[in-house]
C-alpha positions in Angstrom: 13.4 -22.3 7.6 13.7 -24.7 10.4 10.4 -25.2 12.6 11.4 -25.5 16.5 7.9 -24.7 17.9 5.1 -26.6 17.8 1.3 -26.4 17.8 0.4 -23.6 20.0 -1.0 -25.6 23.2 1.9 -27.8 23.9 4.4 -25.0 23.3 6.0 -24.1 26.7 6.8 -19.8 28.1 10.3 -21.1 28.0 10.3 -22.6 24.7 9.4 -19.5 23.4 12.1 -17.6 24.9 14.7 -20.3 23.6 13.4 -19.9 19.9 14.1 -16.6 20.5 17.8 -17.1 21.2 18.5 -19.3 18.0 16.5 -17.5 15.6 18.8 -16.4 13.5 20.0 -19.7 12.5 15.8 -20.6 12.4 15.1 -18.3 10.0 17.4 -16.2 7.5 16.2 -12.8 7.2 16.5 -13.1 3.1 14.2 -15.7 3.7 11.8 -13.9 5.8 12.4 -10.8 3.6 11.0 -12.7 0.7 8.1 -13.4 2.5 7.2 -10.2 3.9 7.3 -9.0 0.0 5.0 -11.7 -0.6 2.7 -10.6 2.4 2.5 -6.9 1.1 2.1 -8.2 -2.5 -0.8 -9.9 -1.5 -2.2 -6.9 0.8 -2.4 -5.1 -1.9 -4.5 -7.2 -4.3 -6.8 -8.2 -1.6 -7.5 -4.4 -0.3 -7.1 -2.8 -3.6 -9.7 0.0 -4.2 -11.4 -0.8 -0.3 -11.2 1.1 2.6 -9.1 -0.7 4.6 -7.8 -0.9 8.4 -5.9 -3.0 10.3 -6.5 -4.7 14.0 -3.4 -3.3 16.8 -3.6 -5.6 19.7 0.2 -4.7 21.0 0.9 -8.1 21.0 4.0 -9.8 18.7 1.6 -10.3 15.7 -0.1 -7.9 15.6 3.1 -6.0 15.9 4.3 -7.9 12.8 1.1 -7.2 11.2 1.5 -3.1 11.8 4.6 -3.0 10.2 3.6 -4.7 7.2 1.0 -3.1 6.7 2.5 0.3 6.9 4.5 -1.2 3.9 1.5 -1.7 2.2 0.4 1.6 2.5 -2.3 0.8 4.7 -2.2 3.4 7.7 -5.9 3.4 9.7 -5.7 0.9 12.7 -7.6 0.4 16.0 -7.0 -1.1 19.2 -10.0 -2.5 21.2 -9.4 -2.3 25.0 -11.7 -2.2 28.4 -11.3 -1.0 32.0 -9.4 -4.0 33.2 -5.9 -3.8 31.1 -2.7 -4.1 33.0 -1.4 0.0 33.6 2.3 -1.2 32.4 1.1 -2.0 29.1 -1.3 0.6 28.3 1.5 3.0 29.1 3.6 1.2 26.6 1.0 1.5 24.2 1.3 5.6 24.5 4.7 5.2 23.6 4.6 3.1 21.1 1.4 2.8 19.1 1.4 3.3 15.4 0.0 7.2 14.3 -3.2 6.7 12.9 -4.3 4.8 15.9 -7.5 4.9 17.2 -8.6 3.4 20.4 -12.1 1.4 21.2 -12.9 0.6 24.6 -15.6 -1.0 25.7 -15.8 -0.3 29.5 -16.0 -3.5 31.1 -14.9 -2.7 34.5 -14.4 -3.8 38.0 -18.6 -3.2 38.6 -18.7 -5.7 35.6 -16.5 -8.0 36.8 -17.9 -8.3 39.9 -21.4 -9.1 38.4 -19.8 -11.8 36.2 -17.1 -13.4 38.1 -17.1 -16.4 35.9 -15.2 -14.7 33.6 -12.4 -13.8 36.3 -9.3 -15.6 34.8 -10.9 -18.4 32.6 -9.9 -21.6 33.1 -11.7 -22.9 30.4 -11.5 -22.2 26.2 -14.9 -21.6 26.1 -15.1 -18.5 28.9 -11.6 -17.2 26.8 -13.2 -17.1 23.8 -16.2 -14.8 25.5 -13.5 -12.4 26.5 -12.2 -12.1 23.0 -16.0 -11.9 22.0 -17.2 -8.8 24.4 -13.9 -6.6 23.7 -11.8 -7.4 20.8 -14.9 -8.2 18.3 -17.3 -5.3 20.0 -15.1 -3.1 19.4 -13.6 -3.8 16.1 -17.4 -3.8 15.1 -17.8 -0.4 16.5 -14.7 0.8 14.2 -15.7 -0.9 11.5 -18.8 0.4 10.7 -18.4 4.1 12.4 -15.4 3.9 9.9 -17.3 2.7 7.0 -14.7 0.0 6.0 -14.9 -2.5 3.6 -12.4 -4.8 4.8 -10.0 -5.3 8.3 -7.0 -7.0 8.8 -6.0 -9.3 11.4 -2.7 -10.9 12.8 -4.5 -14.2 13.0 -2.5 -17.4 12.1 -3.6 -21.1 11.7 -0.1 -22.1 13.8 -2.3 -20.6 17.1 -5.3 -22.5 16.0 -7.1 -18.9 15.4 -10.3 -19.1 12.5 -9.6 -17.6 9.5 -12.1 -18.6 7.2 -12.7 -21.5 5.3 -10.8 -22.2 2.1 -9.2 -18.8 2.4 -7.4 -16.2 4.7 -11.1 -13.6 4.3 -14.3 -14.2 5.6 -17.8 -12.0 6.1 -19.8 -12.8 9.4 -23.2 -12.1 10.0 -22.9 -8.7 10.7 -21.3 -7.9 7.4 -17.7 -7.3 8.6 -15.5 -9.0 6.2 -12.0 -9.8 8.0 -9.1 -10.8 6.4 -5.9 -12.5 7.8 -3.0 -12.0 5.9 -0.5 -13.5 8.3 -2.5 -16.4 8.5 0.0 -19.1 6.9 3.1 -17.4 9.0 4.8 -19.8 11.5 5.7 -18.7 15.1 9.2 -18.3 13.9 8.6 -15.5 11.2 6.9 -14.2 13.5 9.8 -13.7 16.1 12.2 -13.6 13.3 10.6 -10.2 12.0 10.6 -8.7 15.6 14.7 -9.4 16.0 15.7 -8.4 12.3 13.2 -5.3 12.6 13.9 -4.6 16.2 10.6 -3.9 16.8 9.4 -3.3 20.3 7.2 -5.7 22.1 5.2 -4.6 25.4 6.6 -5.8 29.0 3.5 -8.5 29.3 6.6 -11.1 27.4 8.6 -10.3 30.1 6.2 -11.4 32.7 5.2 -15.1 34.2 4.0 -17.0 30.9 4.1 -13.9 28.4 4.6 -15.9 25.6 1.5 -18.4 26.6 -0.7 -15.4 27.7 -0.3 -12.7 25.5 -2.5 -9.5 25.3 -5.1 -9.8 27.2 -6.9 -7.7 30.2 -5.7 -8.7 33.4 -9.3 -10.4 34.5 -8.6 -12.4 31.7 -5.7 -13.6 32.2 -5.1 -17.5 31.1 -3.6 -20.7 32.0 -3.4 -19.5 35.8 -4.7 -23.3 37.4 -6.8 -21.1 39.7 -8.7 -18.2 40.7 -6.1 -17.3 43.9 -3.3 -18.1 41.8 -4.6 -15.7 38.9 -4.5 -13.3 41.6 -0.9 -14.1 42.8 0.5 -13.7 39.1 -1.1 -10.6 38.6 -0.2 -9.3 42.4 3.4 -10.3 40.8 2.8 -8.1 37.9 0.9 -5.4 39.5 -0.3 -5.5 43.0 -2.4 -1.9 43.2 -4.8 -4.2 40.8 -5.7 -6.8 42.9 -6.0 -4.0 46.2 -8.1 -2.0 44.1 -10.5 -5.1 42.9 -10.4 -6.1 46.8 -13.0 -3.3 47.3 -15.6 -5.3 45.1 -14.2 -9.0 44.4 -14.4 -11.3 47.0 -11.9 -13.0 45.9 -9.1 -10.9 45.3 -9.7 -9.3 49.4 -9.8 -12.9 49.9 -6.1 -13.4 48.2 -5.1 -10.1 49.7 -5.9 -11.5 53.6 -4.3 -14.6 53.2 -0.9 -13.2 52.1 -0.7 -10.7 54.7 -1.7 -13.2 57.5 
């Protein structure tokens, strides 16, 4: 395998899409099929005889991670959302989510987000982190103990910079949920290697302005926008019934709204 991407933050939206173009001469799909067998191998052993479920974001790998997974015989998933996702991709989600899906959300809304506009479209990795904090960990928390589970898999993968434990792929947090992160030695290009030799589908947020940087993510949280108004001007791009329905309660976005139509 040939690496052609780099660490995560100096990787560029169109870099990603030119990996993409070459990846078959990146990575051979006997080599990737090797270690996908490796990957479920190791599934097994580490869930063997524990309930086990596995985290569904939508995005590429977590995408990668579902299908392995399913391989591995491991079925139970969940997907942690709020009120703030982009309508496009939840709608994608209904069409494509895996069948023993169950989704979390945790109801941050436009109220919310009006009480807390510091976390409208961080510009900061501290304030993303919080996002990731209040939804994705909430709500695997909820799952994870309403489930009784004994271990959950994530798509997390040292290449994005993401924690996976120290020493090893598994760690328990304070709370007692022990998460484990199989794909956590993966590069980027397995990653988009196992999407094109698997054809799996990936929602329409790579499409849009910066998928690739962005990924998943409610809209409000939306990354690497330079600013508040032009957070708003991407996601108007994307979506614009968003940002006239937050007009009603963010200053901001009536703000953005005014100044475009003057």
């Amino acid at each position: 395998m040939n690496k052609v991407l780099g660490k995560k933050q100096s990787i560029r939206n169109t870099d990603w899409l030119e990996a993409i173009k070459n990846i078959e001469s990146v990575v051979k799909k006997k080599d990737l099929d090797k270690r996908i067998r490796e990957t479920i191998k190791e599934i097994k052993q580490e869930t063997s005889g524990k309930r086990a479920a596995y985290a569904w974001s939508g995005g590429k790998d977590s995408i990668v991670l579902g299908a392995i997974c399913e391989m591995a015989g491991i079925k139970d998933c969940v997907l942690v959302v709020c009120d703030l996702e982009y309508k496009d991709f939840m709608e994608w989600v209904e069409r494509n989510k895996p069948e023993k899906l169950v989704i979390e959300n945790t109801g941050q809304n436009l109220e919310w987000l009006a009480a807390h506009p510091n976390m409208l479209f961080p510009q900061d990795s501290k304030t993303a982190a919080q996002w990731f904090h209040i939804v994705q960990h909430r709500g695997q928390a909820r799952y994870y103990k309403a489930n009784n589970l004994d271990i959950l898999l994530l798509g997390r993968r040292r290449a994005d910079g993401n924690y996976v434990g120290k020493g090893s792929n598994i760690y328990t947090n304070g709370q007692g949920i022990t998460r484990y992160s199989p794909l956590s030695d993966w590069s980027h290009e397995e990653i988009l290697a196992f999407i094109h030799y698997y054809n799996a589908e990936i929602p329409p947020i790579y499409a849009w302005n910066n998928g690739y940087l962005c990924g998943t993510h409610p809209w409000a949280a939306r990354q690497w926008t330079g600013s508040v108004e032009n957070g708003w001007k991407e996601v108007y791009e994307i979506d614009s019934s968003i940002v006239t329905e937050a007009a009603n309660l963010i200053p901001s976005a009536k703000k953005f709204l005014e100044n475009i139509r003057c």
